[in-house]
mmCIF file of the C-alpha atoms, coordinates in Angstrom:
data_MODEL
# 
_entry.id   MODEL 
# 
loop_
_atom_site.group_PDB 
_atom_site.id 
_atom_site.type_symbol 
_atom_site.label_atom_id 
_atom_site.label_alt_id 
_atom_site.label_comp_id 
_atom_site.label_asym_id 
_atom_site.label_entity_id 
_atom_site.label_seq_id 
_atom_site.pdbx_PDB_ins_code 
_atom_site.Cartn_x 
_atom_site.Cartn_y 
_atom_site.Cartn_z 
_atom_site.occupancy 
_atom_site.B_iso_or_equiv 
_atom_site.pdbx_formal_charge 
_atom_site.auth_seq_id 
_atom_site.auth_comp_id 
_atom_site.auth_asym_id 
_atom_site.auth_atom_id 
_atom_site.pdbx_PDB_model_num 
ATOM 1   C CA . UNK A 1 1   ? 34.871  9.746   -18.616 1.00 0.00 ? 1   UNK A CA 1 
ATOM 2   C CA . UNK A 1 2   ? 31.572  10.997  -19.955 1.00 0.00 ? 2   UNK A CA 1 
ATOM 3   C CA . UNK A 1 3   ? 30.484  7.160   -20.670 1.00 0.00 ? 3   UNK A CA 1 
ATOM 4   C CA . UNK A 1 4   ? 30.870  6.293   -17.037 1.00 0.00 ? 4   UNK A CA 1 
ATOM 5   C CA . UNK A 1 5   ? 29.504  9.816   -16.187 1.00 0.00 ? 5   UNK A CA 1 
ATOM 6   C CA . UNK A 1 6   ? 26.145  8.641   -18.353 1.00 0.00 ? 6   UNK A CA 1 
ATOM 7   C CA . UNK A 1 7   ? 25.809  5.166   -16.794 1.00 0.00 ? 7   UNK A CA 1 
ATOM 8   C CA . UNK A 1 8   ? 25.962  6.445   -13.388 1.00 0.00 ? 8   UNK A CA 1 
ATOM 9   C CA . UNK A 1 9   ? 23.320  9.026   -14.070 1.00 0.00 ? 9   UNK A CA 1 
ATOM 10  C CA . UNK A 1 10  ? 21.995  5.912   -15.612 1.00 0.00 ? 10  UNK A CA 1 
ATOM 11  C CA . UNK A 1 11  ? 21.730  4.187   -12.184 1.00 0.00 ? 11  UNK A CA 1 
ATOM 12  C CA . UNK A 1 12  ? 20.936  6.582   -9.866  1.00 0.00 ? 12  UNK A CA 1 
ATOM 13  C CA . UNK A 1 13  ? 17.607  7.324   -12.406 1.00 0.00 ? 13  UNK A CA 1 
ATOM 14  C CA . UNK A 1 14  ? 16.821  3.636   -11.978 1.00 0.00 ? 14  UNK A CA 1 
ATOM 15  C CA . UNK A 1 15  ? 17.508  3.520   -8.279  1.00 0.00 ? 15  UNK A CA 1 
ATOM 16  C CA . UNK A 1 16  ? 15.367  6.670   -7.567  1.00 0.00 ? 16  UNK A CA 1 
ATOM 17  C CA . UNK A 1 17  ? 12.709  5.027   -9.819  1.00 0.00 ? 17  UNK A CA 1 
ATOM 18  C CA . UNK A 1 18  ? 12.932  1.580   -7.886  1.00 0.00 ? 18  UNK A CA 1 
ATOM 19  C CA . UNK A 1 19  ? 12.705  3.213   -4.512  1.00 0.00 ? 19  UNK A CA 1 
ATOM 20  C CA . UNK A 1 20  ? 8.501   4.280   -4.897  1.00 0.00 ? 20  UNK A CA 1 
ATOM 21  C CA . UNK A 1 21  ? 7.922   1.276   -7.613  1.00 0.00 ? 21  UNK A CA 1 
ATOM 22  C CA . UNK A 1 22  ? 5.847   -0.475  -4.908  1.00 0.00 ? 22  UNK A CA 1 
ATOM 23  C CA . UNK A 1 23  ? 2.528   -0.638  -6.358  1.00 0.00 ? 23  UNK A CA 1 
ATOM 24  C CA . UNK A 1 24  ? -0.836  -1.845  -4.720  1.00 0.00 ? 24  UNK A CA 1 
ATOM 25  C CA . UNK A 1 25  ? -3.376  -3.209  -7.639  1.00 0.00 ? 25  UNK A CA 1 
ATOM 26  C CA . UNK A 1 26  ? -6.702  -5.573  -7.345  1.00 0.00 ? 26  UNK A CA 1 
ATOM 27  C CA . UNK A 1 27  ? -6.100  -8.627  -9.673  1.00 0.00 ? 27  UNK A CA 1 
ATOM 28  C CA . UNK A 1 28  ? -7.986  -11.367 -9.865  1.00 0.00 ? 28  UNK A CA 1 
ATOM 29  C CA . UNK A 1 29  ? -10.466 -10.824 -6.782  1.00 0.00 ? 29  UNK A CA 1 
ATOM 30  C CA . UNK A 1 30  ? -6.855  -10.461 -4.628  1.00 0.00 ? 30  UNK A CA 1 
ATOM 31  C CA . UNK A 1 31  ? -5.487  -6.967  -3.135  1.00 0.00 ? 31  UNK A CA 1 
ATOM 32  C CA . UNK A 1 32  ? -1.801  -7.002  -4.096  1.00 0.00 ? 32  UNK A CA 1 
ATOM 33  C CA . UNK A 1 33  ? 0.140   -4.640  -2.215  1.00 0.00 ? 33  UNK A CA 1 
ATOM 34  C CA . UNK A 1 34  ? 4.286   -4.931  -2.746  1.00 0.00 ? 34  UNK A CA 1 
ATOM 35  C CA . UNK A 1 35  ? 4.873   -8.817  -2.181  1.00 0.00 ? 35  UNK A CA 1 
ATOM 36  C CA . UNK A 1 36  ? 1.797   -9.597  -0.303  1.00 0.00 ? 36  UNK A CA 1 
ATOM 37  C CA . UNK A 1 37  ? -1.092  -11.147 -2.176  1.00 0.00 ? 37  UNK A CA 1 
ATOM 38  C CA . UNK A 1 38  ? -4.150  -11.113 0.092   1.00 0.00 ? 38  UNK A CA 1 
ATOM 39  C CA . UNK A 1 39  ? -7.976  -12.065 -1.345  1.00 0.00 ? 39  UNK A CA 1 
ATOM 40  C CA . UNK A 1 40  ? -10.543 -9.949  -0.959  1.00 0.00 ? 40  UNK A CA 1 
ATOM 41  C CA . UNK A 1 41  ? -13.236 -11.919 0.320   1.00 0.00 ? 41  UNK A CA 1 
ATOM 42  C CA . UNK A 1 42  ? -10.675 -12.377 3.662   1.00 0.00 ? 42  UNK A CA 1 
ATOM 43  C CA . UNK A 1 43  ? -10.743 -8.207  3.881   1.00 0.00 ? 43  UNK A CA 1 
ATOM 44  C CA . UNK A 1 44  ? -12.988 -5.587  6.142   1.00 0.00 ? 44  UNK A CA 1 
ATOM 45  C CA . UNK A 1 45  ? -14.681 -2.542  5.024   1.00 0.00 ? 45  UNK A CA 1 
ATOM 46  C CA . UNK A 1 46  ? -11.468 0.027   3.999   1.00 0.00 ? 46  UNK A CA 1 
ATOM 47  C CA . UNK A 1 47  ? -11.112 3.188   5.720   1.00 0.00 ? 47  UNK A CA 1 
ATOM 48  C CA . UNK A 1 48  ? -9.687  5.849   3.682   1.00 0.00 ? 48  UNK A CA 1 
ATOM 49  C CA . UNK A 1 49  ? -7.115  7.745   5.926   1.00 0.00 ? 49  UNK A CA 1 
ATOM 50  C CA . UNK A 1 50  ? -6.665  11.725  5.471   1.00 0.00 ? 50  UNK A CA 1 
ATOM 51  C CA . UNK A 1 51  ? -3.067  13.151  6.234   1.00 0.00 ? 51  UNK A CA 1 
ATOM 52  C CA . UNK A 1 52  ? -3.764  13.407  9.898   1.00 0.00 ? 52  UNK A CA 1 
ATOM 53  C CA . UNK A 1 53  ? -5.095  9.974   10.148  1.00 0.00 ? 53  UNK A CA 1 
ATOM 54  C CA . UNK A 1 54  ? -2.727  8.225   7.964   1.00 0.00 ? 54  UNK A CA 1 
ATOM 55  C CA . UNK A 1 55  ? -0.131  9.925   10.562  1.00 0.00 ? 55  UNK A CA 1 
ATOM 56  C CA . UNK A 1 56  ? -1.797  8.833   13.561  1.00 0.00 ? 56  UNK A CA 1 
ATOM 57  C CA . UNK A 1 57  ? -1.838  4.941   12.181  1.00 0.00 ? 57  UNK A CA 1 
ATOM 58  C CA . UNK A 1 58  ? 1.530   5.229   11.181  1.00 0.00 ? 58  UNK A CA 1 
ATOM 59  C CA . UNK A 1 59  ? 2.478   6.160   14.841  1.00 0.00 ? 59  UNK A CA 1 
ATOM 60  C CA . UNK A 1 60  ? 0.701   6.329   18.053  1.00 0.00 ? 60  UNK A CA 1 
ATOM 61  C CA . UNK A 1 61  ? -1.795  3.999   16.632  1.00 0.00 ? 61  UNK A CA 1 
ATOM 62  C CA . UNK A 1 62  ? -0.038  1.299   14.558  1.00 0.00 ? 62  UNK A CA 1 
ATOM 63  C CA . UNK A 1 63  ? -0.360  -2.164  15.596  1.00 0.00 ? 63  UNK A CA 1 
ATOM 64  C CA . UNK A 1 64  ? 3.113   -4.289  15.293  1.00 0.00 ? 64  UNK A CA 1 
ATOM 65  C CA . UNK A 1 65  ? 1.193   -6.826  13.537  1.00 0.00 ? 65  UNK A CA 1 
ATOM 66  C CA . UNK A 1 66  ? 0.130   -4.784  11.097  1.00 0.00 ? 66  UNK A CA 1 
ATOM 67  C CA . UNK A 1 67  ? 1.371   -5.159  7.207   1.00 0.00 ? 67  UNK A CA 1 
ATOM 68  C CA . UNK A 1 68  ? 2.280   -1.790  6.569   1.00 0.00 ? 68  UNK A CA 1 
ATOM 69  C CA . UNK A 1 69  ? 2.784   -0.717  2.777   1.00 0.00 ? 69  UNK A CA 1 
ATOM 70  C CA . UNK A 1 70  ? 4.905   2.981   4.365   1.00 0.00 ? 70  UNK A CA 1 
ATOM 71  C CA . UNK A 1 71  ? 5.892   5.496   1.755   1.00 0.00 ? 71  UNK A CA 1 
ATOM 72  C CA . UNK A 1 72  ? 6.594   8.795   4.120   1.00 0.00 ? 72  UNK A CA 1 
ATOM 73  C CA . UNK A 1 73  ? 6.129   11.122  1.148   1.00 0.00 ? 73  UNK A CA 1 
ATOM 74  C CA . UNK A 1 74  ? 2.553   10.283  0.290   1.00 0.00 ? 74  UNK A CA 1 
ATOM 75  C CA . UNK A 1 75  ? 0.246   11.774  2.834   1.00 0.00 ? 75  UNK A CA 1 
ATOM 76  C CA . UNK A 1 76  ? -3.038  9.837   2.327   1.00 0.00 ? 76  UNK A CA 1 
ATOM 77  C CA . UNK A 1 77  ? -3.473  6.152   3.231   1.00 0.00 ? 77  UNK A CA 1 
ATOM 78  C CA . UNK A 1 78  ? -6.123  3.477   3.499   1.00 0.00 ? 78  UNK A CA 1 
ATOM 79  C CA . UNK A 1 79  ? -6.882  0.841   5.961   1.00 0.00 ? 79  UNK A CA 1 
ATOM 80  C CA . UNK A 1 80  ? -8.160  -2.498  5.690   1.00 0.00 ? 80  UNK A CA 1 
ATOM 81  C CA . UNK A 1 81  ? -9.099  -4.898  8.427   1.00 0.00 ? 81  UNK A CA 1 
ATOM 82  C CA . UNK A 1 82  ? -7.960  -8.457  7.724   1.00 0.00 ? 82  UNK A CA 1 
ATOM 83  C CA . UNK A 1 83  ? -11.224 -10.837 8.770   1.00 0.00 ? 83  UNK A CA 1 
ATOM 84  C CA . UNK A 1 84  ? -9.452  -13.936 8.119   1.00 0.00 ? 84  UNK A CA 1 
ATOM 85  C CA . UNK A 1 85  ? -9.708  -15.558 12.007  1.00 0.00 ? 85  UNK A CA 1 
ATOM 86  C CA . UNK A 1 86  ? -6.445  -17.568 10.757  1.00 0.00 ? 86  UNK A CA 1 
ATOM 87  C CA . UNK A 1 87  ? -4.369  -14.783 9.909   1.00 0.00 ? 87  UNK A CA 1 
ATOM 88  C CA . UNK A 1 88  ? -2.953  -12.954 12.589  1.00 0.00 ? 88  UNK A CA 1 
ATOM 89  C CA . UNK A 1 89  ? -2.489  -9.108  10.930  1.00 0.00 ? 89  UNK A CA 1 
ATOM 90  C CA . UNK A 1 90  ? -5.162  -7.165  12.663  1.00 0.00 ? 90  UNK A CA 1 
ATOM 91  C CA . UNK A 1 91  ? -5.228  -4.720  9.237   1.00 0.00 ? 91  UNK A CA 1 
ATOM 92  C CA . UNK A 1 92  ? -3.440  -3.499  6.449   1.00 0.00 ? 92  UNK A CA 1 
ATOM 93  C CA . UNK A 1 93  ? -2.303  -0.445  6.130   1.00 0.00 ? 93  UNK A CA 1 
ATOM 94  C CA . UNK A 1 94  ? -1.881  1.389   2.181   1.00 0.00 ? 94  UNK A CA 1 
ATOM 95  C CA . UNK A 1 95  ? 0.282   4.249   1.331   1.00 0.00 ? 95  UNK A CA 1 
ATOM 96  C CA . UNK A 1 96  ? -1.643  5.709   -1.916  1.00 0.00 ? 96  UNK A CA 1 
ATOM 97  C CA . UNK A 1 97  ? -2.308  8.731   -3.772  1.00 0.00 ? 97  UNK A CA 1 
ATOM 98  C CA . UNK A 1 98  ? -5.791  7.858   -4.791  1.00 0.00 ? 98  UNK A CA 1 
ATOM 99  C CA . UNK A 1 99  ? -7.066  6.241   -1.309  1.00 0.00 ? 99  UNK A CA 1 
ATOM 100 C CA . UNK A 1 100 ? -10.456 6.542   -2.657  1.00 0.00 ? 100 UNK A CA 1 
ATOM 101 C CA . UNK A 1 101 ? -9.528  4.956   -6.091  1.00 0.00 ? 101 UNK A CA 1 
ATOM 102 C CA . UNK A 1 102 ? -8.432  1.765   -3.838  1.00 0.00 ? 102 UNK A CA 1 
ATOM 103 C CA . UNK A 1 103 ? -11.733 1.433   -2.021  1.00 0.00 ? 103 UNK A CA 1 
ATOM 104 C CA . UNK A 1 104 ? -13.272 1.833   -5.194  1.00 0.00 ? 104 UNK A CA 1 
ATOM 105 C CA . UNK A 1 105 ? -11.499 -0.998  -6.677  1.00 0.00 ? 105 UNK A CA 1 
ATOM 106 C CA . UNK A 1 106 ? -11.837 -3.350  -3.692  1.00 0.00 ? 106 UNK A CA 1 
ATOM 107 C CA . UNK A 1 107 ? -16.052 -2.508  -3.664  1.00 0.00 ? 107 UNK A CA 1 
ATOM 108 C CA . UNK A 1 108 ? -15.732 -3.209  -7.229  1.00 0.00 ? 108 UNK A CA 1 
ATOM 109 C CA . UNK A 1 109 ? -13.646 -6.979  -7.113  1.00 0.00 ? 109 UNK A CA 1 
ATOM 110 C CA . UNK A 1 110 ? -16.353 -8.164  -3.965  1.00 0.00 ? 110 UNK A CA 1 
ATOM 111 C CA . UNK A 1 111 ? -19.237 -7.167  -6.685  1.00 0.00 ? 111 UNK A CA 1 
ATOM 112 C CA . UNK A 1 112 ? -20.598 -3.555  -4.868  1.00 0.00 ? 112 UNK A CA 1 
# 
């Protein structure tokens, strides 16, 4: 009983730890955020988002087309137009702790 006790616990730790694993990272002069793998020289100038902003985009303001990367418990956000006249997401839109961290990184991979 305390074995199957242990791997549960085991589980739930690993599903808890799965559920914000979604990372965003620039590799390789590409923004990978989750699955999608865009480059940057197809990107806008970012916007970091405060918590009021990042709430308004979320909502009121969100465009369907949008790839949103949503995590409702981090406040801050950061949006990036897509320029690419042959993709059809208007933006992207970045759930992140460190929204100014991720425009750093993206001035930093087109050579700013």
């Amino acid at each position: 009983m305390l074995g199957g006790l242990i791997a549960a616990g085991a589980m739930a730790a690993a599903g808890v730890s799965s559920y914000g694993s979604a990372r965003i990272r620039v590799v390789a002069d590409s923004l990978v955020a989750g699955d999608a793998r865009i480059p940057v020289p197809a990107l806008g100038e970012p916007e970091v988002l405060d918590a009021g902003e990042a709430r308004a985009w979320r909502s009121h303001k969100a465009d369907p087309r949008a790839f949103m990367l949503l995590r409702s418990y981090v406040p801050t956000a950061v949006r990036v137009p897509v320029t690419d006249p042959q993709d059809p997401t208007p933006y992207l839109y970045l759930s992140t702790r460190d929204p100014r961290g991720l425009v750093a990184a993206l001035e930093a991979a087109r050579g700013r």
